[in-house]
C-alpha positions in Angstrom: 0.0 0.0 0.0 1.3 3.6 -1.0 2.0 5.7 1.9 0.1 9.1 1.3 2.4 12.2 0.2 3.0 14.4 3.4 1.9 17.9 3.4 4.6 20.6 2.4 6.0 22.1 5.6 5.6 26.2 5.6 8.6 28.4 6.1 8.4 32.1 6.3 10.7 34.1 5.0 11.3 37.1 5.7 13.7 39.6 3.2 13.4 42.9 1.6 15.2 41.7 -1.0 13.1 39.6 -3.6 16.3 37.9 -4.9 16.6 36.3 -1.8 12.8 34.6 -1.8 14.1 33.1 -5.0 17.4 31.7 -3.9 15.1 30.2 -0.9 12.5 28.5 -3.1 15.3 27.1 -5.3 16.9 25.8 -2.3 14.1 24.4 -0.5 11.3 23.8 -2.7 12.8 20.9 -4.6 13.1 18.2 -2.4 14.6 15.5 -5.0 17.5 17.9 -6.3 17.6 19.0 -2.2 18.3 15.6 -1.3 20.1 14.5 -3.7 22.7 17.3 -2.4 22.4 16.2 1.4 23.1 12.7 -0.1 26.5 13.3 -1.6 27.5 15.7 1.2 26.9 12.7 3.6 28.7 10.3 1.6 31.6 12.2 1.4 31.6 12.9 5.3 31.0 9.3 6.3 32.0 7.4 3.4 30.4 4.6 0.8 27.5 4.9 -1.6 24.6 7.3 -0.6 21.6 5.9 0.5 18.6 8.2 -1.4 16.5 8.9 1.3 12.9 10.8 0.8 13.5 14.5 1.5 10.8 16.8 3.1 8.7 19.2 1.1 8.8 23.1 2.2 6.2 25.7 1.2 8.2 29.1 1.2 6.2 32.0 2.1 7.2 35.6 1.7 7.0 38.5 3.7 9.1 41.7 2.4 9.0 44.1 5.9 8.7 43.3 9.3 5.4 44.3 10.1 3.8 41.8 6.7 5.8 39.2 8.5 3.7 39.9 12.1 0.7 39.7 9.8 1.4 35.9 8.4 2.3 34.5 11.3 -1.0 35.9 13.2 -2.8 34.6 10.4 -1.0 31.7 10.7 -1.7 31.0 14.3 -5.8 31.8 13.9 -6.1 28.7 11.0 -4.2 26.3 12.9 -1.5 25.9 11.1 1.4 27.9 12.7 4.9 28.1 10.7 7.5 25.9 12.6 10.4 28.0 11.1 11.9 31.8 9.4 14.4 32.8 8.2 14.7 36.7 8.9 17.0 39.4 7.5 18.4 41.3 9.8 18.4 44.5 8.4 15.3 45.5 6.0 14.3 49.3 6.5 12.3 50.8 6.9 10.4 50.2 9.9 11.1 47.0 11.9 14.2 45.3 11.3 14.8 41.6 12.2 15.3 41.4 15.5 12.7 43.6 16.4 10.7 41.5 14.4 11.7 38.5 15.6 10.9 39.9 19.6 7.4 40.8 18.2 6.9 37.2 16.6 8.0 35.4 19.4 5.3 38.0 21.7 2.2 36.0 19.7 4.2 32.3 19.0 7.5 31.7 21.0 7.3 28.3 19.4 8.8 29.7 16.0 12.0 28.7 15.6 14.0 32.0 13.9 17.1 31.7 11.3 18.6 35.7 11.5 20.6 36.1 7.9 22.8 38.6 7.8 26.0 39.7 6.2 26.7 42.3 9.2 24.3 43.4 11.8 24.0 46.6 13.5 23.8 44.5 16.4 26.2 42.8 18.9 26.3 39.3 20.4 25.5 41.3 24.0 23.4 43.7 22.5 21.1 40.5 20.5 21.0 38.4 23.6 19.9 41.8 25.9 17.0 42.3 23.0 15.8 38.6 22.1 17.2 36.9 25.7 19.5 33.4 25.6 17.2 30.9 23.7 17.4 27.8 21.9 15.2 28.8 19.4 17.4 31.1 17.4 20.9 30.2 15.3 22.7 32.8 12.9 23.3 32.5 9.8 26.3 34.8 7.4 25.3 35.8 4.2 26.6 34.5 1.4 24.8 31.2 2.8 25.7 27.8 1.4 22.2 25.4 0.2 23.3 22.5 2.5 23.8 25.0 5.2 20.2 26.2 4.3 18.8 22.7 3.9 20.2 21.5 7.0 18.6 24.1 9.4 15.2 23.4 7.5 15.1 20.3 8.4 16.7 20.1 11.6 15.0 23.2 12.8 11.3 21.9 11.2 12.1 18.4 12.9 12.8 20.1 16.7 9.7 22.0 16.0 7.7 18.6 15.3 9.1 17.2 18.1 8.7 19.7 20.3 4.6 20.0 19.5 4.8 15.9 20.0 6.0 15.8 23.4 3.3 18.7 24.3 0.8 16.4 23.1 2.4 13.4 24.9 2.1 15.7 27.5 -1.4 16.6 27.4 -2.3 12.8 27.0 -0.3 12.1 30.3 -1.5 15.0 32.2 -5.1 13.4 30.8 -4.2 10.1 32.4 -3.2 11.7 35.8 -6.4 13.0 36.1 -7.8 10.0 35.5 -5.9 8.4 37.7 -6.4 10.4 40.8 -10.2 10.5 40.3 -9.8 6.6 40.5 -8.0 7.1 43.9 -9.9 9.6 44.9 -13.0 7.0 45.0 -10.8 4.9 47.4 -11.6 6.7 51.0 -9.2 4.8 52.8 -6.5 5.2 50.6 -7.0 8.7 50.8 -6.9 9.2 54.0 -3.5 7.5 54.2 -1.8 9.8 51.2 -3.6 13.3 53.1 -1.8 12.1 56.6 1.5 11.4 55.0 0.8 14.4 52.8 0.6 16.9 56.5 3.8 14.9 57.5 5.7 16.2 54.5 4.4 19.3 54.5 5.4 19.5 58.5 9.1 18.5 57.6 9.0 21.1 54.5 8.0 23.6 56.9 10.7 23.1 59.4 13.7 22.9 57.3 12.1 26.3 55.3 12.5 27.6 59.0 15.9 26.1 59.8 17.0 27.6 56.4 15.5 31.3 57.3 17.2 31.4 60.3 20.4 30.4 59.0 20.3 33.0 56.8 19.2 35.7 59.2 22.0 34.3 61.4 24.7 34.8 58.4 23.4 38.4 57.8 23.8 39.2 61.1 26.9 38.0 61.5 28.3 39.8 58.7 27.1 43.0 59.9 28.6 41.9 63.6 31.9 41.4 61.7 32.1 45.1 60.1 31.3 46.7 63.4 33.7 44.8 65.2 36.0 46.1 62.6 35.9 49.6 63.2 34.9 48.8 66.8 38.1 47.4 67.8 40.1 50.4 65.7 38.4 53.1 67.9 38.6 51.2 71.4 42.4 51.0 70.2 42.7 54.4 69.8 41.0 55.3 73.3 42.4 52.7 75.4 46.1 53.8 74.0 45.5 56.9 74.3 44.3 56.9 78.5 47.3 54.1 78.9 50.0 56.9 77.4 48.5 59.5 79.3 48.8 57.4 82.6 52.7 56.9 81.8 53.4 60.4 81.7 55.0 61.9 84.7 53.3 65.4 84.1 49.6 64.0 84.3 48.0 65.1 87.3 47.6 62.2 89.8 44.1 63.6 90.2 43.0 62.6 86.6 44.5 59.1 86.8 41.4 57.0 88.5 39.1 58.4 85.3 41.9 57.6 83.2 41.7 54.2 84.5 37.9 53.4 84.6 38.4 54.4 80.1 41.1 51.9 80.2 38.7 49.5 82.2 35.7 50.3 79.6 37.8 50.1 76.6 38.4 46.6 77.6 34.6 45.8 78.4 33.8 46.9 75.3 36.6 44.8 73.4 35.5 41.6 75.1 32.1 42.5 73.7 33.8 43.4 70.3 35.2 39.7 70.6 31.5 38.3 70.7 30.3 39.7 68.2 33.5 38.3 66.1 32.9 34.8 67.6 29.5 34.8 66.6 30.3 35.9 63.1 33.4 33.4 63.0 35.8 36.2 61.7 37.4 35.9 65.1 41.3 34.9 64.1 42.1 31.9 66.0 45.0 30.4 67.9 44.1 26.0 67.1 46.4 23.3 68.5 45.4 20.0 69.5 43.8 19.8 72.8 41.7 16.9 75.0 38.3 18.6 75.4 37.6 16.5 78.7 41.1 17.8 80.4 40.3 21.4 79.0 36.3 21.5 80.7 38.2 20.0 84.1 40.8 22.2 84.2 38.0 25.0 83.6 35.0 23.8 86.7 37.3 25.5 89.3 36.4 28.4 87.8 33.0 27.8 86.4 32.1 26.5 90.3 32.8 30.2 91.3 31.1 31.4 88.5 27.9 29.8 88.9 27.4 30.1 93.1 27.2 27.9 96.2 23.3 26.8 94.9 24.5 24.7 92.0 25.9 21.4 92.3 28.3 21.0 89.2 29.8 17.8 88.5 32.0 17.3 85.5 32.9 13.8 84.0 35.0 13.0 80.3 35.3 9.7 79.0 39.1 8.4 79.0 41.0 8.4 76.3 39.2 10.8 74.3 40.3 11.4 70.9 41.7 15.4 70.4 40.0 18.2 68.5 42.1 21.0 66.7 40.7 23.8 68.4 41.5 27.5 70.3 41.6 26.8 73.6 40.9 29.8 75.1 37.6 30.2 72.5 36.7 25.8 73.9 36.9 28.1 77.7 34.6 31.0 76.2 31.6 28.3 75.3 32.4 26.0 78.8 31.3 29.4 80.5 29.1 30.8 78.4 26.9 28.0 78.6 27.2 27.1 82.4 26.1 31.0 83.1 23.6 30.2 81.0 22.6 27.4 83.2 22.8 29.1 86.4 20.3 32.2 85.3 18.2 29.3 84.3 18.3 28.4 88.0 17.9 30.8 90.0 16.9 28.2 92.9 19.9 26.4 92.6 19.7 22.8 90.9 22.3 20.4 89.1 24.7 21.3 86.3 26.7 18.4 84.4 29.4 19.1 81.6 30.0 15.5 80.1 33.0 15.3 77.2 32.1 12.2 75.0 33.4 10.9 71.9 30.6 9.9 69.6 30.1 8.6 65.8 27.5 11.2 64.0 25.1 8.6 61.8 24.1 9.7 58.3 20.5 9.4 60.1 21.3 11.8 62.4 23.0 14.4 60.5 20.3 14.0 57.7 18.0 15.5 61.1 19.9 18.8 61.5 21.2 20.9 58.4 24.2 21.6 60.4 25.2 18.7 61.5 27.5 16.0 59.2 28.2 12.3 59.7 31.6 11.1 61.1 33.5 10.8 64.1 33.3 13.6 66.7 34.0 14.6 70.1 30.4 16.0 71.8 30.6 18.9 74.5 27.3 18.5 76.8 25.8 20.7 79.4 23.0 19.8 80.9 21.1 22.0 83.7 18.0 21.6 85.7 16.6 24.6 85.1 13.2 26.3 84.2 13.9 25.0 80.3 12.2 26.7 76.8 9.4 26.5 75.1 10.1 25.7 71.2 9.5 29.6 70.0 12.2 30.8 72.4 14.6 27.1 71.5 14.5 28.7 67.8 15.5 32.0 68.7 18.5 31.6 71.2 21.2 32.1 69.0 20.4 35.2 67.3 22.6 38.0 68.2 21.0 40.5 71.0 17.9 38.1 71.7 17.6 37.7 75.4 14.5 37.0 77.9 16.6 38.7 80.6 15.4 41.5 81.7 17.0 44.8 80.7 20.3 45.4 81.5 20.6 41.9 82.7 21.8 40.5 79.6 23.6 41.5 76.0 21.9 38.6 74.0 25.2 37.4 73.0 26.4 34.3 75.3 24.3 31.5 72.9 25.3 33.4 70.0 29.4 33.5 70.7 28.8 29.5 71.7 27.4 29.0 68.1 29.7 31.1 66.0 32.8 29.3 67.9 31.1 26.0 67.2 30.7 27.1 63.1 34.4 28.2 63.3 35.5 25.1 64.6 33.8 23.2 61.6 31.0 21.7 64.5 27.8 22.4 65.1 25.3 22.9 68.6 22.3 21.1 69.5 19.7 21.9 72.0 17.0 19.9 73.8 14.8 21.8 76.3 11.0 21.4 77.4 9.3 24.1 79.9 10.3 22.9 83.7 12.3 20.1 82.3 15.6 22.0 82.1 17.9 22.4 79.4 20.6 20.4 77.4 23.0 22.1 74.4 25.2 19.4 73.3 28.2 21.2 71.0 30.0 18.8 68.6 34.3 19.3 67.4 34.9 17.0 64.3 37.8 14.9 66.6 41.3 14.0 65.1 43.4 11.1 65.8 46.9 12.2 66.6 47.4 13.5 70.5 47.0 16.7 71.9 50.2 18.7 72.2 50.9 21.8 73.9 53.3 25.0 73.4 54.0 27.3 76.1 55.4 30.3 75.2 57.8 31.6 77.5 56.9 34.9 79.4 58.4 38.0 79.1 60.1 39.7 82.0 58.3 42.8 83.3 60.4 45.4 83.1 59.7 46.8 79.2 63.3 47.5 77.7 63.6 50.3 74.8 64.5 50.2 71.7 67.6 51.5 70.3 66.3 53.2 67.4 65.6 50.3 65.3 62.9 51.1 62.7 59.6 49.9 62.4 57.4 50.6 59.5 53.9 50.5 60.3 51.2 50.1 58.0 47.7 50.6 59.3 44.8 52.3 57.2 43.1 54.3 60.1 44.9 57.3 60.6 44.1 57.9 64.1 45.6 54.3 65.0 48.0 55.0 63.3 49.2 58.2 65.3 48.8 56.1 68.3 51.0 53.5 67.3 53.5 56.1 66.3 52.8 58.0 69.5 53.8 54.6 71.5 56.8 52.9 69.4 58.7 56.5 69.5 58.1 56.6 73.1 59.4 53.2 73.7 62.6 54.6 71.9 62.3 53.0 68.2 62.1 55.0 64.7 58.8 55.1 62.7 58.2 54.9 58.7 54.5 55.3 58.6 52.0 53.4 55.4 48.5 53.7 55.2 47.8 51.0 52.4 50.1 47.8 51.3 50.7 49.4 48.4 52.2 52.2 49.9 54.4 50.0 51.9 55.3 48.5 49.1 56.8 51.6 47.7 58.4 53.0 51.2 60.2 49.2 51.0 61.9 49.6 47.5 63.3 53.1 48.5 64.3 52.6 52.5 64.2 48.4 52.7 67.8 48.7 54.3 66.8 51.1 57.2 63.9 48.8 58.0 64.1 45.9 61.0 60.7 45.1 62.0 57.0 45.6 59.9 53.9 45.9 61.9 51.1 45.3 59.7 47.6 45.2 59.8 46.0 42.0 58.2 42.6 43.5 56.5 44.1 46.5 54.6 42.3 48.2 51.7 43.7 48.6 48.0 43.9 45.1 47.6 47.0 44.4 49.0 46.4 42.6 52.4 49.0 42.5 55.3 49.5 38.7 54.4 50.2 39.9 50.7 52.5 42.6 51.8 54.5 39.9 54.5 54.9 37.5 51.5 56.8 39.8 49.5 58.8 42.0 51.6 59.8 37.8 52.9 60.6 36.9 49.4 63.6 39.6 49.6 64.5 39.4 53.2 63.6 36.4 54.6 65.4 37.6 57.8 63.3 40.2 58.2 61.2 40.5 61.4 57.0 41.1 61.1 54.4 41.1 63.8 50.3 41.4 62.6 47.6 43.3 63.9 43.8 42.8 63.9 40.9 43.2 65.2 38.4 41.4 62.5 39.6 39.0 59.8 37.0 38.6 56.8 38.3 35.1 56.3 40.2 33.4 58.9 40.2 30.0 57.7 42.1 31.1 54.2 44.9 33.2 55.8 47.4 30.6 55.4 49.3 32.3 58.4 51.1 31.0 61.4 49.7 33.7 64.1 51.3 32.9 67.3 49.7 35.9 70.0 52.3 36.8 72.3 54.8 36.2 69.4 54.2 37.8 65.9 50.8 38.1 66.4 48.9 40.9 69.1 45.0 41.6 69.1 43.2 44.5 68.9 42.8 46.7 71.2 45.9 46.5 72.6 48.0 48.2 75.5 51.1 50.1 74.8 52.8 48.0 77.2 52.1 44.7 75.3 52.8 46.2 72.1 56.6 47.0 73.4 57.3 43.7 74.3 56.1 42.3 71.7 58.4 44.7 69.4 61.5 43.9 71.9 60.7 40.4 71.8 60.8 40.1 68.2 63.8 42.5 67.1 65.8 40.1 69.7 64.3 37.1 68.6 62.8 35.7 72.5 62.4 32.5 72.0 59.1 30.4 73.0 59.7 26.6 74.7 60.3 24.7 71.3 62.9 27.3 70.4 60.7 29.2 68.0 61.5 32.5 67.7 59.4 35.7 66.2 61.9 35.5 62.8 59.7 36.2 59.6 61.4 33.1 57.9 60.7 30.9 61.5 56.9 32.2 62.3 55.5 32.3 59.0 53.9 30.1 56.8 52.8 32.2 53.5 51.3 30.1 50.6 
């Protein structure tokens, strides 16, 4: 039996040129001489005899301006039988040129799949893709075209066309026998009932992790804008408690005006340690890691945190032996142990129990797959548990933002929780918390545990007594220009030279005109201009690798990629910082003090700059 002839399939094309109709019908509308090309072009791409194959028809329609073209393909659209592909001039004045037209087009049919022909177009990639958007439905082609090139698109383009109306019918036929099949189900009450309960179960578990998700990203905008206060926080408490601590080292101040000067040094500090929380919380706190056992570390600590919390509170404190370590700050692991027990005690205000409990523990992918934060492996788990008057589920979900308390005011800065979960983040952990209303309280903080033993490095002290300088020089780099005085006001006093650099590229510049007058650089890490003060250390290094360098910061936007060995106490001091501790630091390094593995503050000894 014949198989019927297939109808021609309609082009549009679209030219002010009538020349180029022609050469389009000649091309197209003669599907044996058509295919008889594509036959010979295939055999010489793949080799042996060609195969004559029957070749599509194409009925070429004509439209000279951009707005005819609009017309057909309306026309088109309202009997049914919408054109699958055009090929459009770019340029045909007047009036609408080809992309314009194509943007109208693709308003009433976005289905048309566009050929733009064009020898050179007033257009640019950018500028095309800004007027017509990235699509799939659109391919360039250069005049002088060749007629396989021509041939090709037709029936490539006409077949992705088919196709693509195919699959939307497939698609309505499926959607057809969805419906179908959920009327069936819906006549099954039982079965129902089961898909609606497990459909509120879902919907419950969607609904917590959209929460979880919210607040994690409330928590990281926070955070940020913590961090950039803290920045210029700790610059200006730098600034004022230098400036009281000079003042109370000169001879000439009036002993009157020393107790005020004092009680600014006192509330510089307060506000530093407050500066500090805010950077723990964010986790742009720089931190000083080694490996430590968490269980020794919370012992050595309840001495302390059994002062801390009062006579009322029984706190016992028990850590598995043998516990693996965790590469951690100490000092920060001290910060969370008394965070949380303070915590505990305002939550009994009666007096009750308080356990801190150091466990090693494997995290299942079960359980990690419960909490966001949380990730499967071996860990070692920090738990404080109280007996206190507990939280309700609202308050559980807000205890970690920054500033949210239930103290009254002036009772409580809101930041406690907040410090223990940026410390935990820093630390690659995460904190958990179960609490019920009269039930008391446990927050459970997890450090991803390593396998090798803790060690320790002492640093050895030193003495008192401050010695001067002996007119060594320092350059200091530091973008604020009032810290900058300071430290210039309190490295001449301690008897030392100063070369002054407001940017790492200006130090950069002082170095390659003075870089034999210069013994020691005292750097800021976050400097602006692009070059940091790690930057800057790495290559004033890479020509004196002798040379000495201690850091400075307050606020580090990203701690855990400054591939820097910062010792504090050695090459490394915090803002703010005391005159006095600045000095020794700056005497320790110029003579190289030494700390208990015979390290000493030497650029080439303390540094490791990738």
């Amino acid at each position: 039996m014949q198989e019927p002839t297939p109808q021609p399939i309609r082009i549009l094309v679209v030219d002010d040129n009538r020349a180029i109709h022609d050469d389009f019908r000649k091309i197209l509308s003669s599907p044996h001489a058509s295919s008889a090309e594509l036959d010979q072009a295939e055999a010489a791409i793949f080799g042996g005899a060609a195969q004559p194959v029957q070749s599509a028809a194409f009925q070429i329609d004509s439209a000279y301006q951009g707005a005819e073209a609009i017309q057909l393909v309306e026309q088109s659209l309202r009997e049914g039988n919408p054109y699958p592909l055009a090929f459009m001039d770019v340029r045909m004045p007047p009036g609408l040129d080809g992309i314009e037209t194509t943007a109208e087009v693709w308003k009433r049919y976005p289905d048309l799949q566009v050929v733009l022909c064009t020898a050179y177009s007033d257009y640019s990639w950018a500028e095309l893709l800004a007027k017509l958007g990235a699509t799939d439905r659109l391919v360039i082609l250069k005049k002088p075209f060749d007629n396989i090139e021509v041939l090709q698109l037709a029936h490539t383009l006409t077949e992705k066309w088919r196709l693509l109306q195919q699959a939307r019918t497939k698609m309505a036929d499926m959607e057809k026998m969805v419906s179908e099949r959920t009327l069936e189900l819906r006549n099954t009450n039982g079965q129902l009932q089961v898909e609606i309960a497990e459909r509120k179960q879902a919907q419950a578990a969607l609904e917590e992790s959209h929460k979880m998700v919210l607040r994690q990203e409330r928590l990281a905008a926070v955070g940020q804008l913590s961090a950039g206060v803290a920045h210029d926080f700790n610059n200006i408490m730098t600034v004022i408690h230098g400036h009281a601590s000079l003042l109370l080292l000169n001879d000439k101040v009036p002993g009157a005006v020393h107790e005020p000067l004092r009680e600014i040094e006192a509330a510089a500090m307060r506000a530093a340690r407050l500066t500090q929380q805010l950077l723990a919380f964010s986790r742009k706190q720089v931190m000083q890691p080694r490996n430590i056992n968490l269980g020794e570390v919370a012992n050595s600590l309840s001495a302390m945190l059994g002062r801390a919390i009062g006579e009322e509170i029984s706190l016992q404190c028990v850590y598995s032996p043998g516990l693996p370590a965790v590469h951690a700050d100490a000092s920060m692991i001290e910060q969370v142990l008394m965070n949380l027990a303070v915590n505990a005690r305002d939550a009994m205000p009666n007096g009750g129990d308080l356990t801190i409990s150091v466990d090693a523990v494997e995290v299942t992918k079960e359980h990690a797959a419960r909490n966001p934060e949380a990730s499967a492996g071996r860990f070692v788990c920090l738990s404080v548990r109280d007996t206190g008057c507990g939280m309700d589920k609202d308050i559980a979900s807000r205890i970690f933002e920054p500033f949210f308390t239930t103290k009254d005011v002036g009772k409580g800065t809101g930041l406690g929780l907040a410090t223990v979960y940026g410390i935990a983040k820093q630390h690659h952990g995460w904190i958990e918390v179960e609490s019920a209303l009269g039930q008391g309280s446990l927050f459970r903080v997890f450090f991803p545990a390593i396998e090798s033993a803790p060690t320790e490095t002492d640093v050895q002290k030193i003495a008192n007594e401050v010695n001067r300088g002996n007119g060594e020089t320092i350059l200091v780099v530091e973008d604020e220009p009032a810290l900058r005085f300071l430290v210039r006001k309190i490295i001449q006093r301690y008897g030392y030279s100063v070369i002054e650099a407001k940017s790492g590229r200006e130090a950069l510049a002082i170095w390659e005109r003075q870089k034999d007058q210069i013994d020691l650089l005292l750097t800021d890490l976050v400097m602006p201009e692009g070059v940091s003060g790690k930057d800057l250390a790495k290559a004033l290094l890479s020509e004196n690798p002798d040379l000495k360098i201690i850091f400075t910061t307050g606020y580090d936007r990203n701690p855990e990629e400054e591939n820097l060995s910062l010792k504090e106490g050695l090459n490394f001091i915090r803002k703010p910082y005391a005159p006095r501790a600045l000095a020794e630091m700056i005497h320790a390094c110029l003579h190289k003090v030494q700390d208990a593995a015979g390290r000493c503050c030497n650029g080439s000894h303390q540094l490791a700059l990738s």
